[in-house]
ZAMARGU-4260 file (C-alpha; in steps of 0.2 Angstrom, whole numbers, plus 5000, padded with zeros to 4 digits):
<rodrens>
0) 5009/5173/5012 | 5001/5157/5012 | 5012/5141/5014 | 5012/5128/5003 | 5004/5109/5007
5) 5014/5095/5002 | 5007/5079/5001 | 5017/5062/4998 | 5012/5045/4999 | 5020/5037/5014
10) 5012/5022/5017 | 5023/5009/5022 | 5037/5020/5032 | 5042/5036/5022 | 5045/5026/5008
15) 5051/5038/4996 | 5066/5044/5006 | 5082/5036/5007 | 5086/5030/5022 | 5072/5031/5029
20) 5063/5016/5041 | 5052/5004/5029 | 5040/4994/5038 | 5028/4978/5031 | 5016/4983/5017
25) 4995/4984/5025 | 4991/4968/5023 | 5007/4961/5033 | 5003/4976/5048 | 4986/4968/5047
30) 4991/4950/5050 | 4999/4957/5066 | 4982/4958/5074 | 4993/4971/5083 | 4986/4990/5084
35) 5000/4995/5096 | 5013/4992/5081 | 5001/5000/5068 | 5000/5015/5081 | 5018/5013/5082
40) 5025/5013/5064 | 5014/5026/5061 | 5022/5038/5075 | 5040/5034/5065 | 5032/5036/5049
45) 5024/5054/5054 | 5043/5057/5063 | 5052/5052/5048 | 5041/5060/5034 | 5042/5076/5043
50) 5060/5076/5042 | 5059/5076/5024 | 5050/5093/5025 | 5033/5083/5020 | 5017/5085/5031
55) 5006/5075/5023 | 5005/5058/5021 | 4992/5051/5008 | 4987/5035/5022 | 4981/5026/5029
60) 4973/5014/5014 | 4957/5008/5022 | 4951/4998/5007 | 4941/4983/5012 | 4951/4967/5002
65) 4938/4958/4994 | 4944/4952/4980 | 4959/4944/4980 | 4965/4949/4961 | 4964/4967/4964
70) 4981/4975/4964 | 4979/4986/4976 | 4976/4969/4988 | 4991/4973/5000 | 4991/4991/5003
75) 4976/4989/5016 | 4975/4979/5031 | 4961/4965/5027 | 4945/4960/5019 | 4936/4961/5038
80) 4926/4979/5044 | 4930/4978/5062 | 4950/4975/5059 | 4953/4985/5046 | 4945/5001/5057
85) 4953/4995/5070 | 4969/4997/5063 | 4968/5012/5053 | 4963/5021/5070 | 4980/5015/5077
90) 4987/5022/5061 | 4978/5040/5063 | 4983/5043/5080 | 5001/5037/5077 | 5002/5047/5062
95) 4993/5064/5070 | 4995/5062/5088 | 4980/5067/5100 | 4977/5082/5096 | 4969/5085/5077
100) 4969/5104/5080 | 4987/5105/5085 | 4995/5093/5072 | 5014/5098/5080 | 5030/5096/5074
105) 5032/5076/5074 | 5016/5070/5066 | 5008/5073/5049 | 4991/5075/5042 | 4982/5061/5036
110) 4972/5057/5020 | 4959/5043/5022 | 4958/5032/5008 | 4950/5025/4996 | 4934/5032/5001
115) 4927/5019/4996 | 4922/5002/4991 | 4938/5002/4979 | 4943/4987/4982 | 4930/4976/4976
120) 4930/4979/4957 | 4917/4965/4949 | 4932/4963/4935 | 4946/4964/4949 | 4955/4976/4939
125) 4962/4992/4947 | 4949/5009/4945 | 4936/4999/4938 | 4916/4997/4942 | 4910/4990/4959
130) 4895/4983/4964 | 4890/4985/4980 | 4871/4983/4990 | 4866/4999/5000 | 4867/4990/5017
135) 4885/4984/5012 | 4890/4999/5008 | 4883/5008/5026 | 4887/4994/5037 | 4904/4987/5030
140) 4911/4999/5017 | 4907/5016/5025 | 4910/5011/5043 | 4929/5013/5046 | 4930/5029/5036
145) 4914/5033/5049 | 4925/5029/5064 | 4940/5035/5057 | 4933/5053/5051 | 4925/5057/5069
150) 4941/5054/5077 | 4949/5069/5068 | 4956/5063/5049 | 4961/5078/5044 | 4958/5074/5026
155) 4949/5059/5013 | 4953/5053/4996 | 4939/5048/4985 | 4939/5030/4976 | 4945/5032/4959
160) 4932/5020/4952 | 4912/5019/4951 | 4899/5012/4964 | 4883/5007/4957 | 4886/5018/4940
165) 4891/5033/4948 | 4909/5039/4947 | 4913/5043/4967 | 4922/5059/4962 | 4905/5063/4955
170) 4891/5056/4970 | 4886/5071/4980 | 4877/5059/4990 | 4893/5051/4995 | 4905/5064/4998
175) 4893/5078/5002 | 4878/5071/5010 | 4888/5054/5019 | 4904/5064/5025 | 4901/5084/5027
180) 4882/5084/5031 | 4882/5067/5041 | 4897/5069/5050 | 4898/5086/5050 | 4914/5086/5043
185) 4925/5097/5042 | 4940/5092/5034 | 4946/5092/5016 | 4941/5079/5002 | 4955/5077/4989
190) 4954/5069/4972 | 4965/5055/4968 | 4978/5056/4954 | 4969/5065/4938 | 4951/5059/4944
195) 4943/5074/4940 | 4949/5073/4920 | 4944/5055/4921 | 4927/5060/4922 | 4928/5069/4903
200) 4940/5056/4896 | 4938/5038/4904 | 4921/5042/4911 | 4912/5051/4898 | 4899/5058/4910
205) 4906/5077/4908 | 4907/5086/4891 | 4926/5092/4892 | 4938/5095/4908 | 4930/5110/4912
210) 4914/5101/4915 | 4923/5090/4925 | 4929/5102/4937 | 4912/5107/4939 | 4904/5091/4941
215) 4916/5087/4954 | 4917/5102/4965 | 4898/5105/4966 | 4898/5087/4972 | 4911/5092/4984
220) 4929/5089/4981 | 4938/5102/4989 | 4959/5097/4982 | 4962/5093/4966 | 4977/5082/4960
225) 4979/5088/4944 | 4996/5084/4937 | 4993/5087/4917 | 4982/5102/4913 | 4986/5118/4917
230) 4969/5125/4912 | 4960/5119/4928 | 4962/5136/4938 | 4954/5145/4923 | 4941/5135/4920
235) 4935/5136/4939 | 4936/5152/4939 | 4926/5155/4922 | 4915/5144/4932 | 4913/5154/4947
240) 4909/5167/4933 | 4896/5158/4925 | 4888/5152/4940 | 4887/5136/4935 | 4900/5134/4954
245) 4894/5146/4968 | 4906/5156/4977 | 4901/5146/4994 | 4907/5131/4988 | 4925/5139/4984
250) 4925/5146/5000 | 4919/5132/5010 | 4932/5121/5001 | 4945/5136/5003 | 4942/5134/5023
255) 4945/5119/5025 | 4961/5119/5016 | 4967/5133/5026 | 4961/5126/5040 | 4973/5110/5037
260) 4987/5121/5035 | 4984/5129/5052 | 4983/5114/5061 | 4998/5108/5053 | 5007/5124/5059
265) 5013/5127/5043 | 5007/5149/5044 | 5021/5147/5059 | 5032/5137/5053 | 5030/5133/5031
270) 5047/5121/5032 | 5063/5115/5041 | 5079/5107/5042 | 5081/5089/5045 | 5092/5093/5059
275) 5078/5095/5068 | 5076/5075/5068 | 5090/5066/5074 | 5080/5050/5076 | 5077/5048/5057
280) 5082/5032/5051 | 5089/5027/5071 | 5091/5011/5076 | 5077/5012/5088 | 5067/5016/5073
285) 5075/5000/5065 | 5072/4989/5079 | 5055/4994/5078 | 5053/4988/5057 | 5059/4973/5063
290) 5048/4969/5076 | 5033/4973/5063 | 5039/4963/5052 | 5044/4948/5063 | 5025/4950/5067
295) 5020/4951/5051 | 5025/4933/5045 | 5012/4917/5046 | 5017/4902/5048 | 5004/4891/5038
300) 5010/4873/5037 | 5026/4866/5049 | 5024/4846/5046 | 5031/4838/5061 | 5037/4854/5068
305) 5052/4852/5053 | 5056/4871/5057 | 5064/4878/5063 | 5079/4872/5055 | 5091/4867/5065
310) 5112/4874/5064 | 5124/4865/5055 | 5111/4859/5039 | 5114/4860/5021 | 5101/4874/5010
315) 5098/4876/4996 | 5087/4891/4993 | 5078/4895/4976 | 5064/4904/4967 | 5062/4920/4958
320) 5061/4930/4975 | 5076/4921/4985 | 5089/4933/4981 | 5078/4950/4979 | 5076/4966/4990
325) 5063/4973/4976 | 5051/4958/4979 | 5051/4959/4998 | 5047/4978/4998 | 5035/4979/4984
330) 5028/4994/4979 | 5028/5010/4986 | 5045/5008/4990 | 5057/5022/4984 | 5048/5022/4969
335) 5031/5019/4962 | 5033/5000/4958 | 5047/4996/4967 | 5060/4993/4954 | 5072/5005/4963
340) 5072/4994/4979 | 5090/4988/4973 | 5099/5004/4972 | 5094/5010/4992 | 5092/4994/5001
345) 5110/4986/4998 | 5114/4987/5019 | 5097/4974/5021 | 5098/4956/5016 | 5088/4945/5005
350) 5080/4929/5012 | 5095/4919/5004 | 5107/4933/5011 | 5099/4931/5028 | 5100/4912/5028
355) 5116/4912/5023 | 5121/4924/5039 | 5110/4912/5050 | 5118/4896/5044 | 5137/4898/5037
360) 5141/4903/5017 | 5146/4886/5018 | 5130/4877/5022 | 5119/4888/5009 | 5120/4890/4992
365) 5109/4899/4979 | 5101/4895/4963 | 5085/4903/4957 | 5081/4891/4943 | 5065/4906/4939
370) 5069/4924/4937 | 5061/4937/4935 | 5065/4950/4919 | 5067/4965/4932 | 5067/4977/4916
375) 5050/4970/4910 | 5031/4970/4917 | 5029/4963/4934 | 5023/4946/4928 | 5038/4941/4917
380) 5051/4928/4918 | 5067/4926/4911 | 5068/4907/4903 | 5067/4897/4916 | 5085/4884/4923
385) 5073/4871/4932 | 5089/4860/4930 | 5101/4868/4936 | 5092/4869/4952 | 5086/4853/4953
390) 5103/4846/4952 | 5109/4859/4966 | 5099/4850/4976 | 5110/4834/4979 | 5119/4836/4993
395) 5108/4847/5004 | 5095/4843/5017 | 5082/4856/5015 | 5076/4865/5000 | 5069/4883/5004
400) 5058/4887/4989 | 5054/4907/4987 | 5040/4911/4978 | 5025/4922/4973 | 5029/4940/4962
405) 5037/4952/4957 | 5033/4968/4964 | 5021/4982/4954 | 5007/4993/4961 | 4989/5000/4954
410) 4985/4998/4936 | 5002/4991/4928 | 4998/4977/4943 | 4982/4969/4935 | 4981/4950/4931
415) 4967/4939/4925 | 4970/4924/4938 | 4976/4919/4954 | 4987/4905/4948 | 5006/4904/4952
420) 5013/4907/4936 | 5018/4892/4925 | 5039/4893/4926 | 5038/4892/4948 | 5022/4880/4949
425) 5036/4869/4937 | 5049/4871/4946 | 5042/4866/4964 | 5035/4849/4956 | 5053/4846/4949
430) 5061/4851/4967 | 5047/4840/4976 | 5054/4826/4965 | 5069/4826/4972 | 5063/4818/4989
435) 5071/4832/4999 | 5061/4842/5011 | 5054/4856/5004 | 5049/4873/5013 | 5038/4885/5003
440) 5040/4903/5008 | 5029/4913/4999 | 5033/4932/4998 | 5018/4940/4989 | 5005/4956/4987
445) 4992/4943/4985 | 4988/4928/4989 | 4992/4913/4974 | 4983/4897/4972 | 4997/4883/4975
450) 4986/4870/4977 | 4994/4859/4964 | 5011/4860/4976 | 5006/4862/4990 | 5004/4847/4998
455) 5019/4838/4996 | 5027/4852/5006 | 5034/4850/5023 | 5031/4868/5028 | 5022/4884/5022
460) 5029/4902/5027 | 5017/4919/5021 | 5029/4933/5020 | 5018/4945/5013 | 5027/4960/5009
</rodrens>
C-alpha cells in the first residue's frame, strides 16, 4: 500500500515529455536577473511534469559555474553565490508552491543539486576532484543550498565527485553533520546516478558494492539511484544483520522518504489522468517560454547600433548552429544529450527559419559552410564548404554568422579547451574577408574564446541555450 515515487529530470520545462513547454537552459534564466520568471517557469514546469503523472522533478541545479570548461556549465544559473540562491529560491517556490507540507496537485517535489562544489573540477572534467578552502566552501558553496533547504526543499542530490579527497556520497560531515544536524533537516538526501557503486569501482575507497552501500548510508544517504545491480536490497539488509548499518538509520531514512510521499499526496492520490491539466503545453504556457527566452539573450557588441536589422535587407545566415533545433535546446531536452531535438520540435523554428519569417524567403538564404556530424560525439564536424559560403555572400548585406556547439550533456560533454573549434574560427575569418558586415550570434552551453574573430565584427549576440 505504499505508492510509488517517481522522479524525472525536469530542468528546463518538462523536458522529456512531448509537447510539453521548453524554457532556456540555467545559465540563460540566470542572465535574466529576473526571479519573477525563474518563479514562473518553474510553476509551468511543476504544472506540466505533474501532468505527465511525475512528482518529482530532479531541480533546480544549484551548482556554482566556476570553471568555464565543465560540462555541466549551463544547467545552473551562474558562477555568483547571491544570484545563483537567488534564483533557485524562485525556482523552489515555483516548483512546490508555499506550502512544503502540502505539496498539492500542481506542483512537485524538488531535489537540490549538486550538493556541492561540483562544479569546480581542478581538471574541468565532469565528476572529477575539487579543491576547495573551508571558508569557500561555508561561505560560497554551502550558502544557497543553506537558504534553499530552510525554506523547505523537500529533497538534495549529493555531488557526484570529491571535495578535498573525500567522495561526497561518502563525508558524514557534509551530508550528516552540514544538512540533518545543522539544519535540522528533515528531508531526504538522494544519491546521484550509480554514485554509491562508484565508491567500490571508480573510487576504490570500499572493498566491493556492499561496502559501498554501507559507507554511504552510514554517512547518510537516505535514496539510492541504483540502475545496474540488483543486489543492493540484499546487501543492506545483510547489513542491517551484521550491524555493521543500525536499524535507526534505515528507519530514519525510511521516514523521510515516506514523509515525501505524504506531502506529495501520493497515499491519497498515487497517479492520474492528464485530463486533469488542460493547460499543458497552452499557449499561455508558450507565451511564457518566450518571454524567458527573449530575456535570456545578451546583447554583447552592436557597433553603431547596426542592429536591429532593418526590413527589406538581404542575409545570408551560416554556421553549424543556423539551421538546428538540437543546438538551441541542448541537453536535457527530450533526451539525454539532445539529439532527439529534431523529431519533436518540427512546429519551432531555427534561427535561419526565424529570419527567414522576419524578413521574406526571398531576402535570406542559408548555407552552413560548417556542420556538425549529428551522428557522432558533440565536438565533430563534417568537412567543412567555407567556399561555398563565402561565395553566398555576394549579393547580401549582412552576414549572420551562428556559431558555438553542438549540444551534449555530463561526461560525453568534456573538452580540453575553450577555443572555438578550428572549421568555425576558419570560416568567420574567411566571411570577415569579404567586407560584408558580420553579426556573430553565438548559441552555446559555454562560453568559447573568439578573440581571434572577434573584433572585426559588427555585432555580438549570446544566445546561450
Amino acid at each position: 500500500g505504499i505508492p510509488v515515487l517517481f522522479g524525472i529530470d525536469a530542468i528546463h520545462g518538462t523536458n522529456y515529455t512531448a509537447g510539453a513547454t521548453l524554457f532556456p537552459q540555467g545559465v540563460g534564466m540566470g542572465a535574466t536577473f529576473n526571479t519573477a520568471l525563474m518563479e514562473e517557469g518553474s510553476r509551468i514546469s511543476a504544472y506540466e511534469t505533474r501532468a505527465s503523472n511525475i512528482p518529482y522533478t530532479f531541480a533546480p541545479t544549484m551548482d556554482l559555474i566556476r570553471d568555464q570548461r565543465w560540462s555541466r556549465h549551463w544547467e545552473s544559473y551562474s558562477e555568483d553565490t547571491y544570484l545563483t540562491a537567488q534564483m533557485a529560491l524562485a525556482s523552489l517556490k515555483g516548483f512546490q508552491g508555499d506550502d512544503y507540507n502540502n505539496i498539492g496537485k500542481n506542483h512537485v517535489a524538488v531535489s537540490l543539486k549538486h550538493y556541492m562544489g561540483y562544479g569546480v573540477p581542478v581538471s574541468g572534467k565532469d565528476r572529477t576532484p575539487a579543491i576547495i578552502s573551508e571558508s569557500d566552501l561555508r561561505e560560497k558553496f554551502f550558502e544557497p543550498f543553506r537558504q534553499a533547504i530552510e525554506a523547505g526543499a523537500l529533497s538534495v542530490m549529493i555531488n557526484s565527485g570529491h571535495i578535498n579527497g573525500v567522495s561526497t556520497h561518502a563525508d558524514h560531515r557534509l551530508l550528516t553533520e552540514w544538512v540533518k544536524e545543522d539544519l535540522n533537516y528533515d528531508g531526504v538526501l538522494i544519491t546521484d546516478w550509480n554514485d554509491v557503486e562508484n565508491l567500490a569501482f571508480r573510487d576504490h575507497i570500499a572493498s566491493d558494492f556492499k561496502d559501498a552501500i554501507r559507507i554511504s548510508i552510514n554517512a547518510g544517504i537516505d535514496l539510492v539511484m541504483v540502475p545496474y545491480n540488483k543486489n543492493f536490497c540484499n546487501d543492506l539488509i545483510a547489513l542491517v544483520k551484521e550491524g555493521k548499518v543500525k536499524q535507526e538509520r534505515i528507519d530514519d531514512a525510511v521516514r523521510r522518504v515516506l514523509r515525501m510521499k505524504f506531502r506529495l499526496g501520493l497515499f491519497e492520490k498515487p497517479y492520474w489522468d492528464k485530463a486533469e491539466y488542460p493547460e499543458f503545453g497552452s499557449a499561455a504556457h508558450e507565451a511564457e517560454a518566450k518571454k524567458a527566452a527573449d530575456e535570456s539573450i545578451t546583447l554583447l557588441k552592436n557597433e553603431n547600433n547596426i542592429l536591429p536589422i532593418k526590413q527589406g535587407a538581404r542575409i545570408l545566415v551560416t554556421g553549424p548552429n543556423a539551421n538546428s533545433m538540437r543546438t538551441l535546446n541542448g541537453g536535457w531536452s527530450y533526451s539525454w544529450q539532445g539529439e532527439k531535438t529534431e523529431l519533436f520540435a518540427e512546429k519551432y523554428n531555427t534561427i535561419f527559419e526565424a529570419l527567414k519569417n522576419k524578413f521574406g524567403e526571398g531576402n535570406v538564404k542559408h548555407v552552413p559552410g560548417v556542420e556538425y556530424k549529428m551522428d557522432g560525439q558533440y565536438f565533430e564536424e563534417n568537412p567543412p564548404q567555407i567556399g561555398v559560403a563565402v561565395s553566398a555572400a555576394s549579393g547580401v548585406d549582412y552576414i549572420v554568422l551562428c556559431v558555438g556547439e553542438n549540444s551534449y550533456c555530463e561526461t560525453p560533454g568534456n573538452l580540453d579547451e575553450l577555443t572555438l573549434s578550428e572549421n568555425q574560427t576558419a570560416l568567420a575569418k574567411a566571411l570577415l574577408k569579404t567586407g560584408k558586415p558580420v553579426i556573430l550570434v553565438l548559441n552555446e552551453g559555454r562560453p568559447r574564446l573568439i578573440r581571434s574573430i572577434e573584433p572585426e565584427t559588427n555585432a555580438v549576440i549570446q544566445l546561450y541555450l
